[in-house]
GUMAR-972720 format. One record per residue: y negated, x, z negated of N, C-alpha, C in turn. Coordinates in nm, 4 decimals. Layout:
! residues N
PT,Y,X,Z,Y,X,Z,Y,X,Z
...
END
This chain:
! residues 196
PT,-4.0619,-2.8118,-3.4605,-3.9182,-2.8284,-3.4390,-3.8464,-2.7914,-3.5682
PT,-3.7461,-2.8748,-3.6142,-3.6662,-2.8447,-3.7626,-3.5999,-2.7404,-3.7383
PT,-3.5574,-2.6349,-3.8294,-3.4928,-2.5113,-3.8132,-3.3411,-2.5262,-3.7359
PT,-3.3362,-2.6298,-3.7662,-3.2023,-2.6244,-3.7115,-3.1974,-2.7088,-3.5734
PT,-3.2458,-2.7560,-3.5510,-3.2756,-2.7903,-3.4052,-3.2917,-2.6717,-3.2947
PT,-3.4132,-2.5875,-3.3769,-3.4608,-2.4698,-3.3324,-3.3379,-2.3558,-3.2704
PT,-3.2371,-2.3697,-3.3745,-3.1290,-2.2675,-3.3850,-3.0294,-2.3163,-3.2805
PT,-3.0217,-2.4506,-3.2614,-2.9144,-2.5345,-3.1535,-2.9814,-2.4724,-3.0164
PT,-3.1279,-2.4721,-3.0003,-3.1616,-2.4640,-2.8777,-3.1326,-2.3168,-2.8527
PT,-3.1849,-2.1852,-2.9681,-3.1685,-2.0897,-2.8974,-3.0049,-2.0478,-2.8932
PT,-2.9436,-2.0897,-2.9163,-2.8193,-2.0799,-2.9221,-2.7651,-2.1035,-2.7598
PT,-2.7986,-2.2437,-2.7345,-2.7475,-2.2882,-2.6155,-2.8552,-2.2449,-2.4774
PT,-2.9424,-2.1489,-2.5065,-3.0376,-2.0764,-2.4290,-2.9517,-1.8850,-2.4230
PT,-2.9003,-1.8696,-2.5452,-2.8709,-1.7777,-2.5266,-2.6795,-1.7584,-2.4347
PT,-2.6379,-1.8864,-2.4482,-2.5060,-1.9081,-2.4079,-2.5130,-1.9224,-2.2368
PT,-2.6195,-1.9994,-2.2001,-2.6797,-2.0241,-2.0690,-2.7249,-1.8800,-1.9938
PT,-2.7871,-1.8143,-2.0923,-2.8161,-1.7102,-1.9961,-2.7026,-1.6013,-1.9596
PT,-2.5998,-1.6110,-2.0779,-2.4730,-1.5233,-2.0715,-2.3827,-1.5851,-1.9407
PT,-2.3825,-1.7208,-1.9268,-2.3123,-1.7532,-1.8333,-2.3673,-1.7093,-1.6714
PT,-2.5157,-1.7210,-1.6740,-2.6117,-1.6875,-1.5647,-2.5670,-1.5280,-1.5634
PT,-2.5780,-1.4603,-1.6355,-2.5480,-1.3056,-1.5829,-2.4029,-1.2765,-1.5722
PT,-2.3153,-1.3550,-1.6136,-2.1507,-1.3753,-1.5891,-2.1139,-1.3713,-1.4642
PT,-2.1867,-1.4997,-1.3692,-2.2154,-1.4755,-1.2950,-2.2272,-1.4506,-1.1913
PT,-2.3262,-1.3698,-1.2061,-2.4123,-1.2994,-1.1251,-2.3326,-1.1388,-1.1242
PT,-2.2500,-1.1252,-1.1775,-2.1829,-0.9809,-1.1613,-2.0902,-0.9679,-1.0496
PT,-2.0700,-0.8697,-1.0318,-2.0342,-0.8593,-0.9144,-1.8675,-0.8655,-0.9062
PT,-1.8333,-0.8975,-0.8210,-1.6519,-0.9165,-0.8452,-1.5934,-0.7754,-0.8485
PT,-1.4898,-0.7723,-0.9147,-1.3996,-0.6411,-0.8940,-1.3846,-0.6624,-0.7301
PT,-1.3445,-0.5175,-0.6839,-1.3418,-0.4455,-0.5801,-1.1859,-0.4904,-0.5533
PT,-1.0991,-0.5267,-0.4083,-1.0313,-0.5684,-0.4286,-0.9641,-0.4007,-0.4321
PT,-0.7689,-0.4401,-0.4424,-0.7419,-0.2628,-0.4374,-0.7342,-0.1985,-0.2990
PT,-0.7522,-0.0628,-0.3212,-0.7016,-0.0103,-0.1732,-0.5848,-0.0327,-0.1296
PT,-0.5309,-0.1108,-0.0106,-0.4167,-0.1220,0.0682,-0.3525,0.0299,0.1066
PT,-0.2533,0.0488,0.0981,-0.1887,0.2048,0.1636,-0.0352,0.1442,0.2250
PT,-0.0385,0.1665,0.3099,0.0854,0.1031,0.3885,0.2011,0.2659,0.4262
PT,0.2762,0.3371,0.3979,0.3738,0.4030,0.4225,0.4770,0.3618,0.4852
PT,0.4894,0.4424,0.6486,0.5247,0.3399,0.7718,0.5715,0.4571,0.8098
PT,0.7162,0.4739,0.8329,0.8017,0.6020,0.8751,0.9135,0.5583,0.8632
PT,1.0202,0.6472,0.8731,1.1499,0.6419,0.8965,1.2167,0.6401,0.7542
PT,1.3757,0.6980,0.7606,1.4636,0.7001,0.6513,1.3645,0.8384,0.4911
PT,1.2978,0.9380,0.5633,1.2284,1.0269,0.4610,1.0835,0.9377,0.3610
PT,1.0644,0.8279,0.5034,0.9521,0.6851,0.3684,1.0287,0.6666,0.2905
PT,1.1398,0.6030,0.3656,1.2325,0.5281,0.2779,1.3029,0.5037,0.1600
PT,1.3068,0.6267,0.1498,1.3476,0.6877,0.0701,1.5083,0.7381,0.0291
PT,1.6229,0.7427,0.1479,1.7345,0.7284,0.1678,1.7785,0.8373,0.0584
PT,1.9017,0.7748,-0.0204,1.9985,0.8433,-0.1264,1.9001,0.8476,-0.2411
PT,1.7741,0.8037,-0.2484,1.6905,0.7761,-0.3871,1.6921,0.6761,-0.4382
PT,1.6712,0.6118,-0.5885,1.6495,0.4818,-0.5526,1.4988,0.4776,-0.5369
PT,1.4456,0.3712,-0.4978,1.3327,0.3054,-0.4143,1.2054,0.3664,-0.5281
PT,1.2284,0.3582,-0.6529,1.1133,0.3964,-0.7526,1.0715,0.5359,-0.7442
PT,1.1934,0.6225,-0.6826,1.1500,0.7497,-0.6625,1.1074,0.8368,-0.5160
PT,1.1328,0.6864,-0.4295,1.0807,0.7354,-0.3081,0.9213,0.7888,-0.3452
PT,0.8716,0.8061,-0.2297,0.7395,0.9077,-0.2162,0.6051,0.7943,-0.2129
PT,0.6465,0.6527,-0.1356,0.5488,0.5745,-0.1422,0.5142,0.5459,-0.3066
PT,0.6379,0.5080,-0.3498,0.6034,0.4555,-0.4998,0.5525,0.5871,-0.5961
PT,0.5829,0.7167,-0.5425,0.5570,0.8261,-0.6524,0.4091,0.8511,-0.6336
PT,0.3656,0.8346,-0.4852,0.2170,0.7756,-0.4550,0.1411,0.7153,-0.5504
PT,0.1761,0.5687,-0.5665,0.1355,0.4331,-0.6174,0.0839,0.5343,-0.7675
PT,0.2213,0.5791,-0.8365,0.2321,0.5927,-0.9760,0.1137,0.7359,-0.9511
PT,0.0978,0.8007,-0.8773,-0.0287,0.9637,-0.9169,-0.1288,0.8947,-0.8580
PT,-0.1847,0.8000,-0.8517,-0.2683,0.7252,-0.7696,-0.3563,0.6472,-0.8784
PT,-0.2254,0.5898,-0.9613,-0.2985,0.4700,-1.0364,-0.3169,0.5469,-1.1635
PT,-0.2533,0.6623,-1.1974,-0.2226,0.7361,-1.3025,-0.3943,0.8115,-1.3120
PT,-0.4772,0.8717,-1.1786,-0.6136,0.9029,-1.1480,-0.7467,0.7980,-1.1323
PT,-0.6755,0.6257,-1.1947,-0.7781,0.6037,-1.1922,-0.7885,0.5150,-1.1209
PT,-0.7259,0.5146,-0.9808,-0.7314,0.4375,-0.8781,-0.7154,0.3250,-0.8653
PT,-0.7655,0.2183,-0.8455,-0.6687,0.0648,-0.7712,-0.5911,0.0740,-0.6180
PT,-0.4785,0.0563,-0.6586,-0.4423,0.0899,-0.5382,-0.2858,-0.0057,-0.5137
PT,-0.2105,-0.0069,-0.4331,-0.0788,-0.0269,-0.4027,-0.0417,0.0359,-0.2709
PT,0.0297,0.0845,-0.2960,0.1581,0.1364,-0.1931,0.2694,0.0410,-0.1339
PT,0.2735,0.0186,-0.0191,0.4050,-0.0523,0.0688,0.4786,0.0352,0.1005
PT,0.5859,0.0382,0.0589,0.6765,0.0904,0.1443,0.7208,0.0549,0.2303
PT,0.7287,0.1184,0.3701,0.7257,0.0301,0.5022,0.8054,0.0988,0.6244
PT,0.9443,0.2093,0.5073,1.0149,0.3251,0.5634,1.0958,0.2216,0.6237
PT,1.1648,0.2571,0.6971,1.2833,0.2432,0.7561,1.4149,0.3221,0.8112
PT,1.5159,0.3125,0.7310,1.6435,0.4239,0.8143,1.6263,0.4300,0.9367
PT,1.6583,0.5330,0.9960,1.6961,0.5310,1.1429,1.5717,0.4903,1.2445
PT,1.4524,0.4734,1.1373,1.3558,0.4100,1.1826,1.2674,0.4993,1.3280
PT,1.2124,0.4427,1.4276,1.1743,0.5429,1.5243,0.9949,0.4848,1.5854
PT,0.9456,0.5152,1.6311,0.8057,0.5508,1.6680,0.8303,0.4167,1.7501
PT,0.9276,0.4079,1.8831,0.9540,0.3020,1.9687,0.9707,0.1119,1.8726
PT,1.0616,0.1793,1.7742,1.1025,0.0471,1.6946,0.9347,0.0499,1.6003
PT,0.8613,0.1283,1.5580,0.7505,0.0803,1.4582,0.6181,0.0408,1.5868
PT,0.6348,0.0149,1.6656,0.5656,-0.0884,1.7849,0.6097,-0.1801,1.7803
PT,0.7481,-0.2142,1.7681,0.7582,-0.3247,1.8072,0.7662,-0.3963,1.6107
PT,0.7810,-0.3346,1.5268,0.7367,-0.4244,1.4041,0.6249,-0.3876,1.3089
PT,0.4922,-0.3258,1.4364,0.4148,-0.3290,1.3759,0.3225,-0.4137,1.3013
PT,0.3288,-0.5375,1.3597,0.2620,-0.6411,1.2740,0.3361,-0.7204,1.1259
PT,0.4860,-0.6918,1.1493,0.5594,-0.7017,1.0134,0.5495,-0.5908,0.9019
PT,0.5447,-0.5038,0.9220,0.4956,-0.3849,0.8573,0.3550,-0.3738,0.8076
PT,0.2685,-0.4241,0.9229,0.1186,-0.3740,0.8431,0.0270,-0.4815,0.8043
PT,0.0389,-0.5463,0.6771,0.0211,-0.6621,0.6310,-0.1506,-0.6764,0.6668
PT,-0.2131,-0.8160,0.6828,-0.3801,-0.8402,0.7290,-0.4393,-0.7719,0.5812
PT,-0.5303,-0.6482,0.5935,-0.6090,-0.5706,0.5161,-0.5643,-0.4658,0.4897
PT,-0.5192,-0.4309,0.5231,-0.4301,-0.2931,0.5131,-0.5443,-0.1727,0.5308
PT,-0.5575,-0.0778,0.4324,-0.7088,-0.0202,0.4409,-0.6678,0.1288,0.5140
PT,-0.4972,0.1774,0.4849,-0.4439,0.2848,0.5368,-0.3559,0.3385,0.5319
PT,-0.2667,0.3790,0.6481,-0.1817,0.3854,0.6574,-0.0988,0.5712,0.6539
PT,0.0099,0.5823,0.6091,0.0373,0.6878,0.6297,0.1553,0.7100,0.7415
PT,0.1696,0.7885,0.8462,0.2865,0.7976,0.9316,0.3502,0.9148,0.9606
PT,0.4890,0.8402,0.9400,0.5841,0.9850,0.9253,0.6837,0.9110,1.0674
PT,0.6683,0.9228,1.1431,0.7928,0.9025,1.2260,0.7788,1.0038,1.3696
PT,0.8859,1.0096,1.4313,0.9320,1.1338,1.5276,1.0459,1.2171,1.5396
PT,1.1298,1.1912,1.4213,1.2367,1.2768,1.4368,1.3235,1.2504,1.5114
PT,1.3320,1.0821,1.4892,1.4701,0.9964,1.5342,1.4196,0.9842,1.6442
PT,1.3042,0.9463,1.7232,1.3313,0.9648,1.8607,1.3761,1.0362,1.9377
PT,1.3389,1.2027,1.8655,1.4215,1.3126,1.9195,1.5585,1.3447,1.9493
PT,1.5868,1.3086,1.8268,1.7380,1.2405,1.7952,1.7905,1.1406,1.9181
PT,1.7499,1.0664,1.9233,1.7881,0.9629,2.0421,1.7668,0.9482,2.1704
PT,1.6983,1.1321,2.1954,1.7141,1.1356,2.3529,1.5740,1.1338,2.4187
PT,1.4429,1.1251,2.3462,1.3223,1.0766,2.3758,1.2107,1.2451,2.4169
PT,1.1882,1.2312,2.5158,1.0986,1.3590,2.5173,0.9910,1.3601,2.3999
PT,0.9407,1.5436,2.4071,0.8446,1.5054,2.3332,0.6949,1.4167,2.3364
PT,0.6745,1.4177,2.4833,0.5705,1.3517,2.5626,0.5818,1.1868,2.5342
PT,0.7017,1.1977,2.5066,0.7270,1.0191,2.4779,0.6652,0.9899,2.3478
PT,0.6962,1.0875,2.2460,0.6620,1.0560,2.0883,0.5523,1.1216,2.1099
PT,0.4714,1.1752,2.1766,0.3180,1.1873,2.1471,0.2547,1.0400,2.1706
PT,0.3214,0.9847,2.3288,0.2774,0.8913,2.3497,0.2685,0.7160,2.2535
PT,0.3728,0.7229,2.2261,0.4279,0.6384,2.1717,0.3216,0.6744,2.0353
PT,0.3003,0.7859,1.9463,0.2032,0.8280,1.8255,0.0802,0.7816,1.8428
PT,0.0271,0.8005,2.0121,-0.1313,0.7699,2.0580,-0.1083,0.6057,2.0745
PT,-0.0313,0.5736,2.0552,-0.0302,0.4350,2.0895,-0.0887,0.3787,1.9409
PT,0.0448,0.4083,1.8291,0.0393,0.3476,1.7242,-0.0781,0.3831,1.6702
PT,-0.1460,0.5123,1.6782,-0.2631,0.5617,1.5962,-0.3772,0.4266,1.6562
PT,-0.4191,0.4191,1.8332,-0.5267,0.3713,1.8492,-0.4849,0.2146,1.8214
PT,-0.3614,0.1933,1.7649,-0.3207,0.0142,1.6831,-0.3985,-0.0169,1.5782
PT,-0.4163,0.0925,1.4599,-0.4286,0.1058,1.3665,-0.5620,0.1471,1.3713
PT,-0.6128,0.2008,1.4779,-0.7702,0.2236,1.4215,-0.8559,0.0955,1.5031
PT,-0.7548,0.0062,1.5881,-0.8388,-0.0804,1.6017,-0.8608,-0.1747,1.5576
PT,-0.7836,-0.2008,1.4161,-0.7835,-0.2622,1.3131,-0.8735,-0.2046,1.2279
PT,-0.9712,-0.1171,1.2825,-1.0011,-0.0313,1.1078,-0.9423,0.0066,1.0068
PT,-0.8501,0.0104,1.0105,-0.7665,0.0827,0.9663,-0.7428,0.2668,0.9391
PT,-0.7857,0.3358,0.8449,-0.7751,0.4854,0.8440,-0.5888,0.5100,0.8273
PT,-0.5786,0.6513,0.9147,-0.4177,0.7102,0.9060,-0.4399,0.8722,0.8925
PT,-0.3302,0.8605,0.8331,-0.2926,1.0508,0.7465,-0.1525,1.0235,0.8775
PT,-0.0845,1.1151,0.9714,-0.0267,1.1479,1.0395,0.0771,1.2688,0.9487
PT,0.1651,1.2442,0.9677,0.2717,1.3546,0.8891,0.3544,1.3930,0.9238
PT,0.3971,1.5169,0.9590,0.5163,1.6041,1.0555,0.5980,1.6131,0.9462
PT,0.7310,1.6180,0.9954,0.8388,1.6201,0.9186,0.9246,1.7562,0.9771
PT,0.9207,1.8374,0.9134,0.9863,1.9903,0.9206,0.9678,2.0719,1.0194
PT,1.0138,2.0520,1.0703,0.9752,2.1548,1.2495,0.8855,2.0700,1.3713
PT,0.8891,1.9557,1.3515,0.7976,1.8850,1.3906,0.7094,1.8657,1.3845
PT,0.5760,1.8845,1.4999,0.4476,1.9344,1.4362,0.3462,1.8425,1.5361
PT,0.3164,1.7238,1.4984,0.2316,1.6623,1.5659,0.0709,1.6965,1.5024
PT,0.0494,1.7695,1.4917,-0.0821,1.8417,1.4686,-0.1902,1.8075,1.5656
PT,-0.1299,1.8010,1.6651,-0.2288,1.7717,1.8238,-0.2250,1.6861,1.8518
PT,-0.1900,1.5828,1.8146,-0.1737,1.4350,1.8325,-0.3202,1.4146,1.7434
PT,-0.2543,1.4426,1.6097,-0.3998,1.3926,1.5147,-0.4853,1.4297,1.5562
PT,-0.5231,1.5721,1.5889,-0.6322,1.6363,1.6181,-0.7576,1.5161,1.7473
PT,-0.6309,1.5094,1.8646,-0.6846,1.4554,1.9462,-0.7367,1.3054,1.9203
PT,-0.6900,1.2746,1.7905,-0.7405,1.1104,1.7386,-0.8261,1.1440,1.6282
PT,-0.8644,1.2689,1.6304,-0.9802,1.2806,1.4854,-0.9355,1.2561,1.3770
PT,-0.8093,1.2380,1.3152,-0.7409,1.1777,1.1836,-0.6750,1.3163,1.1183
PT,-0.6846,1.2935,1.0066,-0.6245,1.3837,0.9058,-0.4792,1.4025,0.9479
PT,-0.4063,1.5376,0.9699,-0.2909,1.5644,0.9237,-0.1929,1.6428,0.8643
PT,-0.0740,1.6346,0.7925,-0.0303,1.7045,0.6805,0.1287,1.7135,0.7444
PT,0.1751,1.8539,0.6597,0.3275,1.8816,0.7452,0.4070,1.8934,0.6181
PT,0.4993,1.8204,0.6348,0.5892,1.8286,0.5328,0.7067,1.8986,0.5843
PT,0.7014,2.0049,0.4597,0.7784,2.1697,0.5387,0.8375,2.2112,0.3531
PT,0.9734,2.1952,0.2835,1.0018,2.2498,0.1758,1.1007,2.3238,0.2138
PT,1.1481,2.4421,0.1639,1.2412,2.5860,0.1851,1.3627,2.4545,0.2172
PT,1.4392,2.5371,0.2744,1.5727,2.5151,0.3400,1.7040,2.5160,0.2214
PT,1.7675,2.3655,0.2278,1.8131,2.3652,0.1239,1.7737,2.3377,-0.0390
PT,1.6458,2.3486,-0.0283,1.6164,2.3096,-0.1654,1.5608,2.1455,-0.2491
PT,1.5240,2.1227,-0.3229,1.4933,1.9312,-0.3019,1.4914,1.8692,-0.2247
PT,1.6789,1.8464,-0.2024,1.7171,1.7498,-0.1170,1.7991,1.6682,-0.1976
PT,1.8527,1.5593,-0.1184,1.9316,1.4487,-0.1721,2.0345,1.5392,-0.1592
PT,2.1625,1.4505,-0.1686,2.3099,1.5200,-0.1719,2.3817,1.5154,-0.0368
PT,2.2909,1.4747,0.0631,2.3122,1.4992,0.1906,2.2681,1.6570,0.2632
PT,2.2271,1.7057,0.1506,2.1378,1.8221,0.1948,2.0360,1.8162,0.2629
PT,1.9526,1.7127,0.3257,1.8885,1.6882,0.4098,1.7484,1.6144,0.3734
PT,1.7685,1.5013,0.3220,1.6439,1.4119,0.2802,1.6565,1.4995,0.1474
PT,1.4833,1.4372,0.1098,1.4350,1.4799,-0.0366,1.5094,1.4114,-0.1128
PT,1.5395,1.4795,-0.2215,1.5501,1.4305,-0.3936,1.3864,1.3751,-0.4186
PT,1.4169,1.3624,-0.5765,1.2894,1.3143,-0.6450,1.1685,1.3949,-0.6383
PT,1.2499,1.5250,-0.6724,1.1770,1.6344,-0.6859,1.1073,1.6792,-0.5815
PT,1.1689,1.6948,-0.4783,1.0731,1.6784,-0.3198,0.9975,1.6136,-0.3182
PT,1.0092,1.5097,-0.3781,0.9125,1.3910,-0.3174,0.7963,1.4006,-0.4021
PT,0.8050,1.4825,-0.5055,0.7078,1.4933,-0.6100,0.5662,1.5961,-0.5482
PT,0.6803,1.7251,-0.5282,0.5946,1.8240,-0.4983,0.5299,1.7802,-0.3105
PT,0.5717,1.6782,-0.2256,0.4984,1.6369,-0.1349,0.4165,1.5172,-0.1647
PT,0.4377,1.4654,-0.2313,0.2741,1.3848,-0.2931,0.2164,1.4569,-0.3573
PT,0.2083,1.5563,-0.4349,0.0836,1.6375,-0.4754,0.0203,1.6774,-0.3540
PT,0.0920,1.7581,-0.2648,0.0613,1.8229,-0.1107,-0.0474,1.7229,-0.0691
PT,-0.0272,1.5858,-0.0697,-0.1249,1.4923,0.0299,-0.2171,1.4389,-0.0667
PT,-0.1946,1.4278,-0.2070,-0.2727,1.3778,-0.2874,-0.4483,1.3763,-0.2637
PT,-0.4892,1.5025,-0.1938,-0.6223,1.5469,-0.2042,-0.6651,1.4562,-0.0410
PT,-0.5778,1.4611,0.0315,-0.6146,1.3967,0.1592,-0.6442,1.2535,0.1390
PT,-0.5525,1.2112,0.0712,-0.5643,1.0415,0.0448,-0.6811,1.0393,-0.0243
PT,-0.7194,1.1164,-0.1239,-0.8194,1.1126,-0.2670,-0.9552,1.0723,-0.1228
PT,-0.9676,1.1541,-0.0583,-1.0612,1.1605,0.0135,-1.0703,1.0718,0.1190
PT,-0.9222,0.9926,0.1798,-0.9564,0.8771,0.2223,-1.0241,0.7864,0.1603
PT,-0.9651,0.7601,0.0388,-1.0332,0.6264,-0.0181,-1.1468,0.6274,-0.0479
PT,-1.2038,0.7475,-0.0818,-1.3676,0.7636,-0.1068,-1.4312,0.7041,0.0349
PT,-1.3451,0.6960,0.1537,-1.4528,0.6626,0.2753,-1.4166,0.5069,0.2410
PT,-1.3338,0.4305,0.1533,-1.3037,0.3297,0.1841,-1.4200,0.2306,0.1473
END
């Protein structure tokens, strides 16, 4: 074979096999889905939206490494009764996990507590019959602890001193709240996604 014939073939032998192990590799992993599904404290009310808690998520998330995205999927005024009925607008097909903060406003609106357990056991066994994993989250004096417990799921209480990182309502978080409660859950999620 003339040298340069020789050189055409291993050339286009060595281009062939690069394409064969190209490939043959394996696809990126798609990202983890995280859906944040709660009331006006998802929402992020009197913040703007970049400093709510879902997106401050996204950003200590992707900042460790992670593939990931965050939905924000708060709603004002939002209640346990109303996230049944838009749960399928809210929790997009693949959704790998969800976080839930809702319970206050039902209280607010007259609802026993037996109702928002119920209404919690509802949405939890929605979501796990999707396969779907959930982090459950009490919001101040509200302590659905026994809810999770009784569904085997992780849960976390969001509890900051009285008066301090709030919006200018005194009430919802500032930025700064929202900072120091995503560190709080950071280690819970870390450890969801490892089951993912």
């Amino acid at each position: 074979m003339e040298p340069g014939a020789w050189f055409a073939a291993a050339r286009a032998a060595c281009i062939g096999a690069a394409l064969l192990l190209a490939g043959a590799a394996p696809a990126a992993a798609d990202p983890v889905r995280i859906v944040a599904f709660g009331d006006s404290a998802t929402a992020g009310w009197l913040v703007p939206r970049a400093q709510a808690y879902p997106a401050q998520l996204q950003a200590a998330l992707r900042k460790k490494g992670y593939d990931v995205t965050v939905k924000n999927a708060g709603l004002n005024g939002g209640t346990l009764a109303g996230a049944l009925k838009r749960f399928d607008q809210a929790i997009d097909p693949g959704t790998d996990l969800v976080l839930i903060e809702f319970g206050t406003n039902d209280l607010r609106a007259g609802a026993t507590m037996a109702a928002v357990r119920a209404r919690l056991s509802e949405l939890i066994r929605s979501l796990r019959a999707r396969r779907i994993q959930v982090l459950v989250i009490g919001l101040g004096a509200l302590d659905l602890s026994k809810i999770a417990k009784i569904h085997g799921v992780p849960y976390a209480q969001w509890k900051l001193p009285r008066g301090k990182y709030r919006a200018r309502d005194g009430a919802h978080f500032n930025a700064q709240g929202y900072a120091i409660l995503v560190a709080s859950i950071l280690p819970q999620i870390e450890a969801l996604i490892a089951r993912h």
